[in-house]
Structures are given as C-alpha cells and as structure tokens.
N, C-alpha and C positions, 0 to 999 in steps of 0.2 A: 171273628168269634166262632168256637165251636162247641159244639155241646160232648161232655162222656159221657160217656155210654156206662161207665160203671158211678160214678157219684152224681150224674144228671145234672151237672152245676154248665155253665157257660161263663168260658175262659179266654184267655187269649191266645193266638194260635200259636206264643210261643210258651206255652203253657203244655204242651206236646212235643216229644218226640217226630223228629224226622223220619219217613218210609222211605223203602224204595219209592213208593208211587204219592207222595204226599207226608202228610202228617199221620201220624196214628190216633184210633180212637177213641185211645183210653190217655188221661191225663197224666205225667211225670209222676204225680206223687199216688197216685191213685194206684199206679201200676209199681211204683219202691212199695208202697205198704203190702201188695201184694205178693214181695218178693221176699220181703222180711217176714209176713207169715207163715211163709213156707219154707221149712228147712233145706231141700233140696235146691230151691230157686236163688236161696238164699248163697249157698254154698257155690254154687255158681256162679254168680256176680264175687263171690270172691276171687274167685280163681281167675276170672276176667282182667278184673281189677289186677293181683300179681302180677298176671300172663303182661299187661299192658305197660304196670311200673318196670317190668324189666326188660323191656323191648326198647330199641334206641329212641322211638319218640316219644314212648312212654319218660324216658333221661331226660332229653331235652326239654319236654313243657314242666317236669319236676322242678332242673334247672332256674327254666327260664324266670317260672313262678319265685322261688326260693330265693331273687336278686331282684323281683321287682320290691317297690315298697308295701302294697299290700302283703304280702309273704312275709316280708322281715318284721312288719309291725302286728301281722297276725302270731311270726314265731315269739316275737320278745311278749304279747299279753301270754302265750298259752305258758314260756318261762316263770313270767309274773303269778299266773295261776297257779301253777304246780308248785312254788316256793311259798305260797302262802297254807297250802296244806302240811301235815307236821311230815310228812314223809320226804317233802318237796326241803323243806328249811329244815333236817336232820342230814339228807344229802349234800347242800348244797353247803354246811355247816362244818362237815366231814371233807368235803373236797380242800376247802380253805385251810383247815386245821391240817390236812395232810401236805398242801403244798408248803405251810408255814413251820412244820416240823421236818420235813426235806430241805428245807432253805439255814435250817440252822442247823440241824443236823450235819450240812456241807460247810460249814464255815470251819476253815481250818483253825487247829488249837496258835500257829505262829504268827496270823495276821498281826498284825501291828495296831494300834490307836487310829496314824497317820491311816493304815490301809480300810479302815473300819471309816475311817470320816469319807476316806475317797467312793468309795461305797455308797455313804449316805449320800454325797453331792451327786452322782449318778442318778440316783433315785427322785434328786431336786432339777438336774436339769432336765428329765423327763416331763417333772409340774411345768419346769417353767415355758417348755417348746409346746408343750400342750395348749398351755394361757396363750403362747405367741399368734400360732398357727392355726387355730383353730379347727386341729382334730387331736386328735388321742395320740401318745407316743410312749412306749413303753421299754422296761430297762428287760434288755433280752439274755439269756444265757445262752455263748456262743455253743457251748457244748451243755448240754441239756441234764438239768439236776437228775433227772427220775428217767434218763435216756433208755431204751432198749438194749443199744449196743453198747455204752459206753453212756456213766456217766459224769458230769462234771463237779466243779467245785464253786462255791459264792465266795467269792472274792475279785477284787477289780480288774485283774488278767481277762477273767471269762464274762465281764461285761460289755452289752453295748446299748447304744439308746438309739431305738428305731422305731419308726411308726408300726403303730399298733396295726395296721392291716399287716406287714410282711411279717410281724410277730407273729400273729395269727394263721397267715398261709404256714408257717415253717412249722405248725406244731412241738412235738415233743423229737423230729430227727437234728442228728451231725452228718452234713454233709461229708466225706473224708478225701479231702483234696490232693492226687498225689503229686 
C-alpha cells in the first residue's frame, strides 16, 4: 500500500507508476488527470503515444494485441457500436449497396440461364462448406470487381470458393502471374 501525495487516497502499489528508483508518488490516474488538464502535457503524451505506435515495438504489441481475442472481441463491439449510430449504418449501408451495384454492374449482357445458375450453385456450395467445416468460406473473384489495376467480371470463369480467411488476406489485389 501507498499513499499519493496528490488525492491522499491509499492504493495498491500497482496503482503507480514505475521509477527509476521505485514507484512514483503520485497515483496513474491522478497524474492522466493531470495531464489532460494541461494542454501542453497533454500534447505530449501524444506525441509519445505516435513517436511509440510507430517504432517497431510500438508494431509489434499493436500486432500482437490486434490477434489476441481480447483485441478481436474488443474490435467487433466498437464495429457493433459504430453501426448502431446513423452515421455508423449509412456507411456500412453505402458499402453493401456499392459492392452490390459493382457485382451487377459486371455481369455481362451474354451470360447464359445455364451460366447465371452455375453462378448461384457457387454461391451454395460456399453455404454448404461453411455448414460442413465449421468456419466461414467465401465465393472469391479471381480478378477483383472494383480492382485498382484491372478489373474483373461476375461470371463463373472469374469465380472460386475459398475460405474466408485467404479471401480476406487477398483484399481487393490480382496477383499477375507471368
């Protein structure tokens, strides 16, 4: 237990800051509050902050964080959060609407019935490996509707069904293989 010196409260010693020579006197939040009243101090601790996220170990515990499940399950509520404000589910409303107007947008005027069903069964054997295997598996476009370099076309040439993690890693690139 030790006492601050600035709120007079008695804490636990990990209630403080590390010293060179021990703990410090003044308590964690005792000394944030202090730091946010003050603009300059405040300004400070940000640049600390930057200076640190962009140093390699600053990377690496961002990383490391960002793949444990605390991370993931803190990133998916603060998603949850933001789509439940109007700004959050106008965005995320807009995103849907513009992939699903890109996806028809690419569908060529020659496809066939035949090639429009093969289409849909792509799209089913994706449900149904998902049910089998028990993760996620998604129908991918090899060459990327909305690509940077080059974009493709929806029809069954440019599909595949692969698990939703390497969907995911592969973003929006075509790799060009020569």
């Amino acid at each position: 237990m030790r006492t601050c010196k600035k709120c007079l409260q008695d804490k636990e010693i990990t209630a403080f800051k590390k010293h060179t020579h021990g703990y410090r006197h003044i308590c964690k939040k005792c000394q944030y509050n202090a730091e946010m009243s003050n603009p300059l101090l405040h300004q400070k601790r940000l640049d600390r902050n930057i200076k640190y996220r962009h140093s390699e170990q600053g990377k690496l515990s961002a990383k490391k964080y960002s793949q444990s499940i605390e991370g993931k399950t803190s990133r998916s509520e603060a998603v949850k959060k933001y789509e439940a404000t109007d700004k959050g589910y106008l965005n995320k409303y807009n995103t849907v609407a513009k992939r699903r107007a890109a996806r028809i947008q690419r569908i060529p005027k020659w496809l066939t019935k035949d090639d429009l069903w093969l289409i849909k069964e792509a799209y089913e054997l994706a449900a149904l490996r998902t049910k089998m295997f028990g993760f996620k598996w998604h129908v991918d476009h090899i060459i990327p509707l909305q690509g940077k370099i080059v974009s493709g076309l929806h029809m069954i040439e440019n599909l595949q069904v692969i698990p939703e993690k390497h969907n995911l890693s592969k973003h929006n690139r075509y790799e060009v293989s020569l």
